[in-house]
N, CA, C, O and CB atoms as a CASP TS submission, in Angstrom:
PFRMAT TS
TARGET T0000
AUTHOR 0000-0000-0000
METHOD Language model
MODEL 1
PARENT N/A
ATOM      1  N   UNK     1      -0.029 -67.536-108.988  1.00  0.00           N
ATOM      2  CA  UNK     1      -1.154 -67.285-108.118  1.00  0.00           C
ATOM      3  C   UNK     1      -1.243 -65.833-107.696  1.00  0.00           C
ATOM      4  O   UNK     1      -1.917 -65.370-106.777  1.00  0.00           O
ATOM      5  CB  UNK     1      -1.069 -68.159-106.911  1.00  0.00           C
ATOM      6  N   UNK     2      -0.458 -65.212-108.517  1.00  0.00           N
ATOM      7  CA  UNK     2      -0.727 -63.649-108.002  1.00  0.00           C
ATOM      8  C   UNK     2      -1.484 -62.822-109.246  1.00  0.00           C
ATOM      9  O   UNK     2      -1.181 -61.837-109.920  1.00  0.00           O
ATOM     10  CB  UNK     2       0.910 -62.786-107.596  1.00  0.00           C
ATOM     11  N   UNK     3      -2.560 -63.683-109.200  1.00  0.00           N
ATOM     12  CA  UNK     3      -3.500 -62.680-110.143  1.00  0.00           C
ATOM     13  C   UNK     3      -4.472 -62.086-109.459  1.00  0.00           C
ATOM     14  O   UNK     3      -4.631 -62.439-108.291  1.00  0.00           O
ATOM     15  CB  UNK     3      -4.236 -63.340-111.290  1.00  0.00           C
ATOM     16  N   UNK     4      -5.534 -60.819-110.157  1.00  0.00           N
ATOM     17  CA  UNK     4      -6.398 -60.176-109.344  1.00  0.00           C
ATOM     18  C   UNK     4      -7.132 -61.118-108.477  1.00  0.00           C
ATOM     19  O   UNK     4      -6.863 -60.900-107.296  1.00  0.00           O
ATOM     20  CB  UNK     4      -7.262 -59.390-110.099  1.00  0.00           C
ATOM     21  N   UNK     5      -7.819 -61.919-108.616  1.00  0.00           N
ATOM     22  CA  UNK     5      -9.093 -62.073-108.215  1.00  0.00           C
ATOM     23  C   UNK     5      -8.401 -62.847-106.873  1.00  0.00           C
ATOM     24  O   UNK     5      -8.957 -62.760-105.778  1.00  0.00           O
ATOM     25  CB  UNK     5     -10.251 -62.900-109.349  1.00  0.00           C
ATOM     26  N   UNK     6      -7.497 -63.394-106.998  1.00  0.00           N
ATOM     27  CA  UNK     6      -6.653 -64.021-105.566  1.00  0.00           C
ATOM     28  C   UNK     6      -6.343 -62.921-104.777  1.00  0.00           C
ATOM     29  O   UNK     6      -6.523 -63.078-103.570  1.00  0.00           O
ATOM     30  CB  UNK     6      -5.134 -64.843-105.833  1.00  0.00           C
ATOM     31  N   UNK     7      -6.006 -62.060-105.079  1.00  0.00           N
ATOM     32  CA  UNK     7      -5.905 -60.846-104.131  1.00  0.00           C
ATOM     33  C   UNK     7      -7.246 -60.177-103.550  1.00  0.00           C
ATOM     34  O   UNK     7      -7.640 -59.840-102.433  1.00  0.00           O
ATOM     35  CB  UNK     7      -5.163 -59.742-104.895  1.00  0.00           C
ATOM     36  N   UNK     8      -7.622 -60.158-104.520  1.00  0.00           N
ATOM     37  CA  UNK     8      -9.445 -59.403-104.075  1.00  0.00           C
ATOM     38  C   UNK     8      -9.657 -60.495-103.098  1.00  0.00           C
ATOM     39  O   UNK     8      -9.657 -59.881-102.031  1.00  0.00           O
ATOM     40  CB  UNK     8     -11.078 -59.367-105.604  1.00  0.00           C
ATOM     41  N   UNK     9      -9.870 -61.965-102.775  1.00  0.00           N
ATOM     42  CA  UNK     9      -9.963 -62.441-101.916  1.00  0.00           C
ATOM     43  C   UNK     9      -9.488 -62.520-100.872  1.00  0.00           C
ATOM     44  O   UNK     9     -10.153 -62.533 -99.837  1.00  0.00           O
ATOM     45  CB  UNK     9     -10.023 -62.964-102.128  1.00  0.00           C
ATOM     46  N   UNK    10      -7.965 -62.604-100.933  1.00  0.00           N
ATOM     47  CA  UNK    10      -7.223 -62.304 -99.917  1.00  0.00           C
ATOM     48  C   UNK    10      -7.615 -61.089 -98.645  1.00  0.00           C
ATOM     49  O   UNK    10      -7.666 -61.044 -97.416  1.00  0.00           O
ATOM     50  CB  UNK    10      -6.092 -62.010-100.621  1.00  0.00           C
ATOM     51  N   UNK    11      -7.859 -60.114 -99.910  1.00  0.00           N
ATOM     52  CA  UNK    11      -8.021 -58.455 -99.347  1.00  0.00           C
ATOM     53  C   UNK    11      -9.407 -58.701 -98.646  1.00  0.00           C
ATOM     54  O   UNK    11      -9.767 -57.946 -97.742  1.00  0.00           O
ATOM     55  CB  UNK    11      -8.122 -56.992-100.770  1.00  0.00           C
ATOM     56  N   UNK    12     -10.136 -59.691 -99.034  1.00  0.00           N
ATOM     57  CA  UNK    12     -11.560 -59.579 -98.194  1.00  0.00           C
ATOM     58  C   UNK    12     -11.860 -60.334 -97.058  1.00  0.00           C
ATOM     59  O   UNK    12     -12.827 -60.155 -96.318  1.00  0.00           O
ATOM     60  CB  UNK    12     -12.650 -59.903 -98.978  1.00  0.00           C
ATOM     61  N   UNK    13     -10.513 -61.656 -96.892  1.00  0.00           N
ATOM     62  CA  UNK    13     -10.551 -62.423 -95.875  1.00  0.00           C
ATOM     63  C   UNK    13      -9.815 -61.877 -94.677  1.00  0.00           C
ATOM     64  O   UNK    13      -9.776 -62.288 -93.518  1.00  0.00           O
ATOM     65  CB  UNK    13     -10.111 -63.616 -96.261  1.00  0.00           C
ATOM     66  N   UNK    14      -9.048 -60.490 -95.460  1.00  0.00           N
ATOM     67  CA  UNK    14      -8.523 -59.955 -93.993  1.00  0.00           C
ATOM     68  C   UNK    14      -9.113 -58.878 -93.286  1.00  0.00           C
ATOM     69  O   UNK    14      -8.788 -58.300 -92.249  1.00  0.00           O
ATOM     70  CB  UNK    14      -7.206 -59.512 -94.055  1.00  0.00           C
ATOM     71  N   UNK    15      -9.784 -58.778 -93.854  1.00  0.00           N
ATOM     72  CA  UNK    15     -10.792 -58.081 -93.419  1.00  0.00           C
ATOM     73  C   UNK    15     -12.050 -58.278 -92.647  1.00  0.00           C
ATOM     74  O   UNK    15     -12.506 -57.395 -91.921  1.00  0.00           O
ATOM     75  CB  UNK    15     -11.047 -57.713 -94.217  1.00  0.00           C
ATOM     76  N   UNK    16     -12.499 -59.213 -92.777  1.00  0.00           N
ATOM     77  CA  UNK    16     -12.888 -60.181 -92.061  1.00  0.00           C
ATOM     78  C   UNK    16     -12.124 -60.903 -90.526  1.00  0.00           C
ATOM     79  O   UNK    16     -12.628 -61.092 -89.419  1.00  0.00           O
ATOM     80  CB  UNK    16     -12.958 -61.008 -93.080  1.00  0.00           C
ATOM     81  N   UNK    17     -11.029 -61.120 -90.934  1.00  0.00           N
ATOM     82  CA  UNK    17     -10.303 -61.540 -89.343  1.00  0.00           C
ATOM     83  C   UNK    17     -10.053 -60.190 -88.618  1.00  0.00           C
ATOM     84  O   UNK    17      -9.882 -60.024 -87.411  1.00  0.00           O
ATOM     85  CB  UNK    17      -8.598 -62.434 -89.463  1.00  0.00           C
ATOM     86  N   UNK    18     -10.067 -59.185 -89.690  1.00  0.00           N
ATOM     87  CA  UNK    18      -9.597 -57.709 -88.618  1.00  0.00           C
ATOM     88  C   UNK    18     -10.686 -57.328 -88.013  1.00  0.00           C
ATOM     89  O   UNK    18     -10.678 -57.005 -86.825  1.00  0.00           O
ATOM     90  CB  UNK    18      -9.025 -56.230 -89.377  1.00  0.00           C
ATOM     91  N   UNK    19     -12.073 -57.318 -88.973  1.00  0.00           N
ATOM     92  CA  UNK    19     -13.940 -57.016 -87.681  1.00  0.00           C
ATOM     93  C   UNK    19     -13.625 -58.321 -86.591  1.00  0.00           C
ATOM     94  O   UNK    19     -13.518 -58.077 -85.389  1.00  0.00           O
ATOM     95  CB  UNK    19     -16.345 -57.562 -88.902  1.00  0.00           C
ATOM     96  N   UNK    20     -13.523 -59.344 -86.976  1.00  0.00           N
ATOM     97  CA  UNK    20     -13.509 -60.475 -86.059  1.00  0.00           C
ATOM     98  C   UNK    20     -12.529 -60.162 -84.396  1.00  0.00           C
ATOM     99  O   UNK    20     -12.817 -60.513 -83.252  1.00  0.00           O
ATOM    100  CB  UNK    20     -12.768 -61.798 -87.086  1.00  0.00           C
ATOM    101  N   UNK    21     -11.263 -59.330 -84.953  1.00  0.00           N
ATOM    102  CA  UNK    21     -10.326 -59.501 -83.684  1.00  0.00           C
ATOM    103  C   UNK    21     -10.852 -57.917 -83.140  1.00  0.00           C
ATOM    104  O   UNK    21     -10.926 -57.684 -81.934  1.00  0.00           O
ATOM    105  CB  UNK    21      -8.283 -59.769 -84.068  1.00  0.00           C
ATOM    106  N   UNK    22     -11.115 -57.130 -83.925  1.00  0.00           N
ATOM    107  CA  UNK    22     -11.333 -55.882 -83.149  1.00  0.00           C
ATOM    108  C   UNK    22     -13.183 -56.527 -82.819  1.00  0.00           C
ATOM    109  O   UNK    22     -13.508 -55.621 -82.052  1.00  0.00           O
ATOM    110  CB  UNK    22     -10.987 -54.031 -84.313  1.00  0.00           C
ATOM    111  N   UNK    23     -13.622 -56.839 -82.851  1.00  0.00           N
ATOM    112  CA  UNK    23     -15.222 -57.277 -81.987  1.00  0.00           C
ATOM    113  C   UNK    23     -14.253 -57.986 -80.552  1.00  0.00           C
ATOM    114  O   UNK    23     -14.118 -57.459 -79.448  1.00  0.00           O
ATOM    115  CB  UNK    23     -16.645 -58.970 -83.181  1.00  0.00           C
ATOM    116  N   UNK    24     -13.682 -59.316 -81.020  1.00  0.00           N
ATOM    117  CA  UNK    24     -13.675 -59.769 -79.866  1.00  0.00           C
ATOM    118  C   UNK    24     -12.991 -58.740 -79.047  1.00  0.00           C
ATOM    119  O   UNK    24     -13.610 -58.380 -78.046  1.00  0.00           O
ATOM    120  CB  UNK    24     -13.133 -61.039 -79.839  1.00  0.00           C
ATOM    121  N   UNK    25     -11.722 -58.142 -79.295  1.00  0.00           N
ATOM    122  CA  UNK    25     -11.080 -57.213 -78.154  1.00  0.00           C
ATOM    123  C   UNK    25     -12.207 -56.260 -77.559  1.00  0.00           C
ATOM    124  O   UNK    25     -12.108 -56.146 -76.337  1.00  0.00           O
ATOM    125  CB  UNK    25      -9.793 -56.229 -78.794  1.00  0.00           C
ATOM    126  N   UNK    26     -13.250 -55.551 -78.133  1.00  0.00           N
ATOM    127  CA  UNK    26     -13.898 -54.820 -77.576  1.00  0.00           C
ATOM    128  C   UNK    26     -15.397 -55.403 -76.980  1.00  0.00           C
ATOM    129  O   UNK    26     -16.162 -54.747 -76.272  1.00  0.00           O
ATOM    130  CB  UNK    26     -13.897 -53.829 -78.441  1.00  0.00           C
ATOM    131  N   UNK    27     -15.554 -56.421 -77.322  1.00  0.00           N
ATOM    132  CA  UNK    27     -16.525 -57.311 -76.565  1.00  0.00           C
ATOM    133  C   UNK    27     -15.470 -58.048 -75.014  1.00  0.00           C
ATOM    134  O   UNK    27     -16.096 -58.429 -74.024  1.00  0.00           O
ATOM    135  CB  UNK    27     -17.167 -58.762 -77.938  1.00  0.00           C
ATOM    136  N   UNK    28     -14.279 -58.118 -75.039  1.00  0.00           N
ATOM    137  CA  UNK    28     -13.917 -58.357 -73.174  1.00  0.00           C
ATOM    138  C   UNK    28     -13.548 -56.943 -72.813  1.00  0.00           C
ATOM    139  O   UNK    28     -12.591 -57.047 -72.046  1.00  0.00           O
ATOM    140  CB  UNK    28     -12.326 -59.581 -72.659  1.00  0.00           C
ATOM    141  N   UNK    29     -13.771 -55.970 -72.950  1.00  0.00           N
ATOM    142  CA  UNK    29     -14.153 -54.367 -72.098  1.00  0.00           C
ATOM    143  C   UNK    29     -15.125 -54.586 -71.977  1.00  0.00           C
ATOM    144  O   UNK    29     -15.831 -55.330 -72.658  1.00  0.00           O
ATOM    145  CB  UNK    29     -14.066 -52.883 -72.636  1.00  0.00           C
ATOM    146  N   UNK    30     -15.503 -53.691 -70.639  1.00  0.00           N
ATOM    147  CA  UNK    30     -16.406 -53.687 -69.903  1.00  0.00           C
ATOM    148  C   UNK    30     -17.163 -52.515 -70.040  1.00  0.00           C
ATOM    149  O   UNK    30     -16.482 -51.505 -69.863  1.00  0.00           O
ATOM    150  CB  UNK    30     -16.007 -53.923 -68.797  1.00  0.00           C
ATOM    151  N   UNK    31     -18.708 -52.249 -70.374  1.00  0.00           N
ATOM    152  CA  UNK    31     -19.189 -51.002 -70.775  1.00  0.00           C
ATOM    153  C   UNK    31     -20.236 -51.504 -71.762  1.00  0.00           C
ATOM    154  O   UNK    31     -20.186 -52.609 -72.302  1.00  0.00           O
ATOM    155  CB  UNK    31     -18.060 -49.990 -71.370  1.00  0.00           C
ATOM    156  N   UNK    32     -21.209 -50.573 -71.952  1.00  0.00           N
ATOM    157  CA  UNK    32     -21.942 -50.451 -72.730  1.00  0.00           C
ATOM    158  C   UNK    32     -21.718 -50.634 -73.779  1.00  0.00           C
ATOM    159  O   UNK    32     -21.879 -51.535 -74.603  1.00  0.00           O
ATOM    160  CB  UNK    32     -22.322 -49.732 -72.666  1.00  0.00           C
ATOM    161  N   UNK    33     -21.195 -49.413 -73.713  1.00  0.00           N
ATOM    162  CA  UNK    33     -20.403 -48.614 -75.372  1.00  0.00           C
ATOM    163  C   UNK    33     -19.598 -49.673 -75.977  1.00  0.00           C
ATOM    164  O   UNK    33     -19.474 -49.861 -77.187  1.00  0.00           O
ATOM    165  CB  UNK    33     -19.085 -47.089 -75.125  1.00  0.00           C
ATOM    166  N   UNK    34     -19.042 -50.371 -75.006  1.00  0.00           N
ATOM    167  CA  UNK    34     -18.125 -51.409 -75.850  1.00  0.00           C
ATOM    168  C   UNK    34     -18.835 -52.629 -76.270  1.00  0.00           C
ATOM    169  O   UNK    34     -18.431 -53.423 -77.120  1.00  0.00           O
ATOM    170  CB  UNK    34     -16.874 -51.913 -75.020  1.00  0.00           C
ATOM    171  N   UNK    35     -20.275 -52.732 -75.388  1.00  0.00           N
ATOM    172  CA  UNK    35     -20.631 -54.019 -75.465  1.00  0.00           C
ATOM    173  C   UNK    35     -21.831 -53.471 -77.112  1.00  0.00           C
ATOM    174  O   UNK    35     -22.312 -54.362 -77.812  1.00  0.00           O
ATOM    175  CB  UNK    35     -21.444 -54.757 -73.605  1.00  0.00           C
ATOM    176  N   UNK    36     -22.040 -52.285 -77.360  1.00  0.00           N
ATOM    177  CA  UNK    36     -22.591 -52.066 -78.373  1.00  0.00           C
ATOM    178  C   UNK    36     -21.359 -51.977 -79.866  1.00  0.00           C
ATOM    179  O   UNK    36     -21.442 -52.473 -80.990  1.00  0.00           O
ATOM    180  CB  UNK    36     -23.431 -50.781 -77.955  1.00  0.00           C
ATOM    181  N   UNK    37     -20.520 -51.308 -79.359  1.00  0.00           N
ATOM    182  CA  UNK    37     -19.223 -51.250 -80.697  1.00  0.00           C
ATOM    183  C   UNK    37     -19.159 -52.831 -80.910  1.00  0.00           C
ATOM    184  O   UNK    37     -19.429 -53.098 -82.081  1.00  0.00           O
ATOM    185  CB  UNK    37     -17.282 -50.474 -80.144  1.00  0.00           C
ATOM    186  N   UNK    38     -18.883 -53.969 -80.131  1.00  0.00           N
ATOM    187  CA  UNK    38     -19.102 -55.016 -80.728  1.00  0.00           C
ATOM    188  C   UNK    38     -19.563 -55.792 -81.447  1.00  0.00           C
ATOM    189  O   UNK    38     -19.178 -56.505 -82.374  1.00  0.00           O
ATOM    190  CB  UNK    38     -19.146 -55.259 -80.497  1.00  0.00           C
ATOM    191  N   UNK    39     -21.041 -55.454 -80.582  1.00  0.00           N
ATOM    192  CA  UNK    39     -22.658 -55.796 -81.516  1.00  0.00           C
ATOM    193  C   UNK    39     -22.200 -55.591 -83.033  1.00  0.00           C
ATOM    194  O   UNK    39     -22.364 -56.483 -83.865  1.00  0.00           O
ATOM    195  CB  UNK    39     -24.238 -54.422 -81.123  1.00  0.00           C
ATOM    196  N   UNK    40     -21.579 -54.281 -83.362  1.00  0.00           N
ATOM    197  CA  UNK    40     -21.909 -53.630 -84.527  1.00  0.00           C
ATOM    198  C   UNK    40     -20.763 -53.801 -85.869  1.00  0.00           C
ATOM    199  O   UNK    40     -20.939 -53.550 -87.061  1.00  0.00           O
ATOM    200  CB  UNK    40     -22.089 -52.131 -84.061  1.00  0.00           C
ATOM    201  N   UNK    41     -19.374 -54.400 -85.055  1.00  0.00           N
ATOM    202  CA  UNK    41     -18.045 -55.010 -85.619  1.00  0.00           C
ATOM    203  C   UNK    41     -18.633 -56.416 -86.161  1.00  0.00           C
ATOM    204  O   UNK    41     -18.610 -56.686 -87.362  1.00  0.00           O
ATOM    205  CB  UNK    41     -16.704 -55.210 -84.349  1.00  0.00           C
ATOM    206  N   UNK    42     -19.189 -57.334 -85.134  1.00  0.00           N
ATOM    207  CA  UNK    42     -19.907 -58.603 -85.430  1.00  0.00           C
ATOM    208  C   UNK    42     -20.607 -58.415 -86.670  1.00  0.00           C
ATOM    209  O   UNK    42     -20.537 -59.213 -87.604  1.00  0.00           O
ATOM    210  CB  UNK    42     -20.885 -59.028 -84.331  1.00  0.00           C
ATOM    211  N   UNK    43     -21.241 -57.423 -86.675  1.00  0.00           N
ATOM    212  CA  UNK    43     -22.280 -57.274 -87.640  1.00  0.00           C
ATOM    213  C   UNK    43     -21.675 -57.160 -89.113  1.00  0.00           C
ATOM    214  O   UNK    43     -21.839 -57.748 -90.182  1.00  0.00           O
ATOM    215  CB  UNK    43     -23.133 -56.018 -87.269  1.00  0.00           C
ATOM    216  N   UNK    44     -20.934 -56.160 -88.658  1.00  0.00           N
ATOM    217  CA  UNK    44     -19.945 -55.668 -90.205  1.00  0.00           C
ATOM    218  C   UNK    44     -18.827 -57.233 -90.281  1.00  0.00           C
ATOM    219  O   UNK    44     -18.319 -57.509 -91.368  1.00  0.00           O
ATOM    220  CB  UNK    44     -18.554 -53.577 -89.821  1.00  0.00           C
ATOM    221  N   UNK    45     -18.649 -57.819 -89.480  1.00  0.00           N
ATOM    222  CA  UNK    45     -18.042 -58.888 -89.866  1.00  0.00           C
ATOM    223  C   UNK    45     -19.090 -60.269 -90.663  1.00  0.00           C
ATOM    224  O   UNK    45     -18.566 -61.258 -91.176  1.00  0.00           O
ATOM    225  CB  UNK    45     -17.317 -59.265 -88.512  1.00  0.00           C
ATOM    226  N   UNK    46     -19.908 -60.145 -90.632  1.00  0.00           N
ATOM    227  CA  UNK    46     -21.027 -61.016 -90.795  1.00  0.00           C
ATOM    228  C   UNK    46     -21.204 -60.264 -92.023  1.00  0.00           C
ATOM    229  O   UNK    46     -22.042 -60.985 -92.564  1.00  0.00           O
ATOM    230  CB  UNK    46     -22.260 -61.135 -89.644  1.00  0.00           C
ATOM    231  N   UNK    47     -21.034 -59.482 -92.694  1.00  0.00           N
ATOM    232  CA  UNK    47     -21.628 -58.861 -94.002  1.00  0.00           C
ATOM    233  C   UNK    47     -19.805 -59.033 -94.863  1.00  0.00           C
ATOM    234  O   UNK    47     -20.025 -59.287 -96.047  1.00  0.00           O
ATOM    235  CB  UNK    47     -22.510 -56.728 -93.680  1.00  0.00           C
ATOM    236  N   UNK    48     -18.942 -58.996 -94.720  1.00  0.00           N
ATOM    237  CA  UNK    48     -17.835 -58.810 -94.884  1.00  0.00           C
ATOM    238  C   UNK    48     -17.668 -60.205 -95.336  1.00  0.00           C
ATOM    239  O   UNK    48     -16.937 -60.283 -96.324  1.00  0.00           O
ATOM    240  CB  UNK    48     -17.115 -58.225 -93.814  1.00  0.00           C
ATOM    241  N   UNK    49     -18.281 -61.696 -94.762  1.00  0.00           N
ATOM    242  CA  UNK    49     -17.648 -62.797 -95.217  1.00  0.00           C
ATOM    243  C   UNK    49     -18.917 -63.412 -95.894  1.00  0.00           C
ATOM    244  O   UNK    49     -18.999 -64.529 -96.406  1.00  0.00           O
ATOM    245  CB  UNK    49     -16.872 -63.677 -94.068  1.00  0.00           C
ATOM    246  N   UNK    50     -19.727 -62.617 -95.808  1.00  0.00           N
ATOM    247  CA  UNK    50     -20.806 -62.771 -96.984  1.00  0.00           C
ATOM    248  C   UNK    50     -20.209 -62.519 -98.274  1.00  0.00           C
ATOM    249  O   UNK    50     -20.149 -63.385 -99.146  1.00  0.00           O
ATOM    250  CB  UNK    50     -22.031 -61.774 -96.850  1.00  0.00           C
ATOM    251  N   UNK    51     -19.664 -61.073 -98.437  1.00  0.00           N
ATOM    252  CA  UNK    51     -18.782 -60.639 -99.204  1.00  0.00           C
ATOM    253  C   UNK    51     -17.671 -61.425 -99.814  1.00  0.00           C
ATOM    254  O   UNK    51     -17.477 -61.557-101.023  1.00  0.00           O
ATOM    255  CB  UNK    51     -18.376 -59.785 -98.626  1.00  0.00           C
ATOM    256  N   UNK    52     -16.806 -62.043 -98.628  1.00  0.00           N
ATOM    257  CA  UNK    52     -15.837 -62.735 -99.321  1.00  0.00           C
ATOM    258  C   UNK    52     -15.945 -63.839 -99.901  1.00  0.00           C
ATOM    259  O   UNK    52     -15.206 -64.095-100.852  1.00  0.00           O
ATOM    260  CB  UNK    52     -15.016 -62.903 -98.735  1.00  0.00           C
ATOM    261  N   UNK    53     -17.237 -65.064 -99.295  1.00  0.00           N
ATOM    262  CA  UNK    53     -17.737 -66.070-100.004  1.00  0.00           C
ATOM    263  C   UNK    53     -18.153 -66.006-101.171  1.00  0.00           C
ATOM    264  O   UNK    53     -18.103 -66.972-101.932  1.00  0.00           O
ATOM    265  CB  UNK    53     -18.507 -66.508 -99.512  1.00  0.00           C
ATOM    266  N   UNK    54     -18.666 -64.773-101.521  1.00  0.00           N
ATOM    267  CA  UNK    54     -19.700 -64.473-102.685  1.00  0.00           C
ATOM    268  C   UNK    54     -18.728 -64.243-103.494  1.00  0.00           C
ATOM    269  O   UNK    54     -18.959 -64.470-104.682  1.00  0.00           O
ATOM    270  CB  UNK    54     -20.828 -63.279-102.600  1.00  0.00           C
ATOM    271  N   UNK    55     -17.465 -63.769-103.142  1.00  0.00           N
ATOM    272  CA  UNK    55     -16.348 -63.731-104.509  1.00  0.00           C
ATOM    273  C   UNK    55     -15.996 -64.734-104.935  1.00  0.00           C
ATOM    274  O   UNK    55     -16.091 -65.150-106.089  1.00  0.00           O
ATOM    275  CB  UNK    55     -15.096 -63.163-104.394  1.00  0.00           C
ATOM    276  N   UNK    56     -15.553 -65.217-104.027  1.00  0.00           N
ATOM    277  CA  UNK    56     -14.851 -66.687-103.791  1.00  0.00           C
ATOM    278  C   UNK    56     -15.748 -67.594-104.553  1.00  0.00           C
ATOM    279  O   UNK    56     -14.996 -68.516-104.870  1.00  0.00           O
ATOM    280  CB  UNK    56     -14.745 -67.220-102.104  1.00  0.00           C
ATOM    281  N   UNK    57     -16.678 -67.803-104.927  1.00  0.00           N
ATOM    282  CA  UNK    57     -18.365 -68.624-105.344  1.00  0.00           C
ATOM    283  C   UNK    57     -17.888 -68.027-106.627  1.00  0.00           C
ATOM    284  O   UNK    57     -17.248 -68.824-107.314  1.00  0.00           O
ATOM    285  CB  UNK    57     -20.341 -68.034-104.528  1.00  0.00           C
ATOM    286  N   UNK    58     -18.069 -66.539-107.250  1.00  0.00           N
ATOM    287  CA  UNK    58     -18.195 -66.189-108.008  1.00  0.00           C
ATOM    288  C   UNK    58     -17.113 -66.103-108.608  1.00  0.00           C
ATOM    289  O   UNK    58     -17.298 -65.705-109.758  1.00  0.00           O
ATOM    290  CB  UNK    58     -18.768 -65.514-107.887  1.00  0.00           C
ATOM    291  N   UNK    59     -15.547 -66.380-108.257  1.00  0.00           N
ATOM    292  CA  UNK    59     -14.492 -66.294-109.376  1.00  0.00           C
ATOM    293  C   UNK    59     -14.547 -68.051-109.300  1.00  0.00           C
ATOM    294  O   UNK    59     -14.575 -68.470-110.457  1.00  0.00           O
ATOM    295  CB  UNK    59     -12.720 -65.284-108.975  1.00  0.00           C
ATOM    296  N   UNK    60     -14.562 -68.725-108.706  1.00  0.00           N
ATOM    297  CA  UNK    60     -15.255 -70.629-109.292  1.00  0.00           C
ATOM    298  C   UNK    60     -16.015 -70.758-110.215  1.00  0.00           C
ATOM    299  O   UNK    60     -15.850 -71.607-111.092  1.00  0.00           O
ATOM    300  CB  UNK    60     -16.218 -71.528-108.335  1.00  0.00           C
ATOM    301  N   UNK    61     -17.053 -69.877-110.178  1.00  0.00           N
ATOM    302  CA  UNK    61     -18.581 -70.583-110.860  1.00  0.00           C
ATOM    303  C   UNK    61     -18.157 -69.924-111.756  1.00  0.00           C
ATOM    304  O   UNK    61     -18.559 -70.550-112.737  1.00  0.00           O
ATOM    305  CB  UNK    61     -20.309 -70.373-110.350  1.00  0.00           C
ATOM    306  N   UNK    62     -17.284 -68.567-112.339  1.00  0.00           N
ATOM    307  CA  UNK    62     -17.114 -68.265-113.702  1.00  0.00           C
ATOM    308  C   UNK    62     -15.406 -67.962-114.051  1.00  0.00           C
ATOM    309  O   UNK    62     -14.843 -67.101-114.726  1.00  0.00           O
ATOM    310  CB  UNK    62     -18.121 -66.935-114.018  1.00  0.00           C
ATOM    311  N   UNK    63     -14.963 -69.013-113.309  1.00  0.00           N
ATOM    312  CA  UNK    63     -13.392 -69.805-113.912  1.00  0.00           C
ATOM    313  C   UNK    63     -12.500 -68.367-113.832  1.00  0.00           C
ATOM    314  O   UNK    63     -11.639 -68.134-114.680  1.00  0.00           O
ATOM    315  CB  UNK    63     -13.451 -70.644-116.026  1.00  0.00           C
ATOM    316  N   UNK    64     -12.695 -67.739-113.094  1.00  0.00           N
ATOM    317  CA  UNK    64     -12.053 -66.597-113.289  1.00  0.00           C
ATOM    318  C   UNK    64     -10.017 -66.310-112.947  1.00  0.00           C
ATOM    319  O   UNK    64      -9.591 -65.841-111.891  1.00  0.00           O
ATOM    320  CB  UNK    64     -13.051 -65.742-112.337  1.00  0.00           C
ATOM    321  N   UNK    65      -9.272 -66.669-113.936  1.00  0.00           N
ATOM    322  CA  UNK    65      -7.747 -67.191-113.510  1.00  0.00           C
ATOM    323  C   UNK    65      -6.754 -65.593-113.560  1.00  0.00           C
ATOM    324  O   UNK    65      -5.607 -65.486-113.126  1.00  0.00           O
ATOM    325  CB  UNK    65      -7.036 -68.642-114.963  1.00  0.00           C
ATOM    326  N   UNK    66      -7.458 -64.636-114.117  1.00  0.00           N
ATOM    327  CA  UNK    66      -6.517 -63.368-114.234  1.00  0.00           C
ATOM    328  C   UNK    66      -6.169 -63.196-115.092  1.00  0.00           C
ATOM    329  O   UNK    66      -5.428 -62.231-115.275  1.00  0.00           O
ATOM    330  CB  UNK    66      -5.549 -63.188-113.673  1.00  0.00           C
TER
END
């Protein structure tokens, strides 16, 4: 199980929990600025597991083993 395309996923699901934990930490500060850096982590996290589904879809739908 340590072929590319398991890693490329891997590499994209953590990435995903890392926008996820840095939004939430800076969404409980108090501030604008923080309540906008969040907005914008959320956001990049929301495009990020678009990303990782769409691999994930796409090494299934074309059998992809390494």
């Amino acid at each position: 199980m340590s072929s590319l395309p398991f890693v490329i996923v891997i590499v994209s699901m953590v990435a995903v929990a890392g926008a996820l934990v840095l939004g939430l930490v800076s969404f409980m500060r108090e501030g604008a600025e923080h309540r906008a850096r969040s907005n914008r982590l959320m956001q990049w996290r929301v495009g990020l597991q678009l990303l990782a589904v769409a691999l994930m879809a796409g090494f299934v739908l074309f059998g992809a083993t390494g």
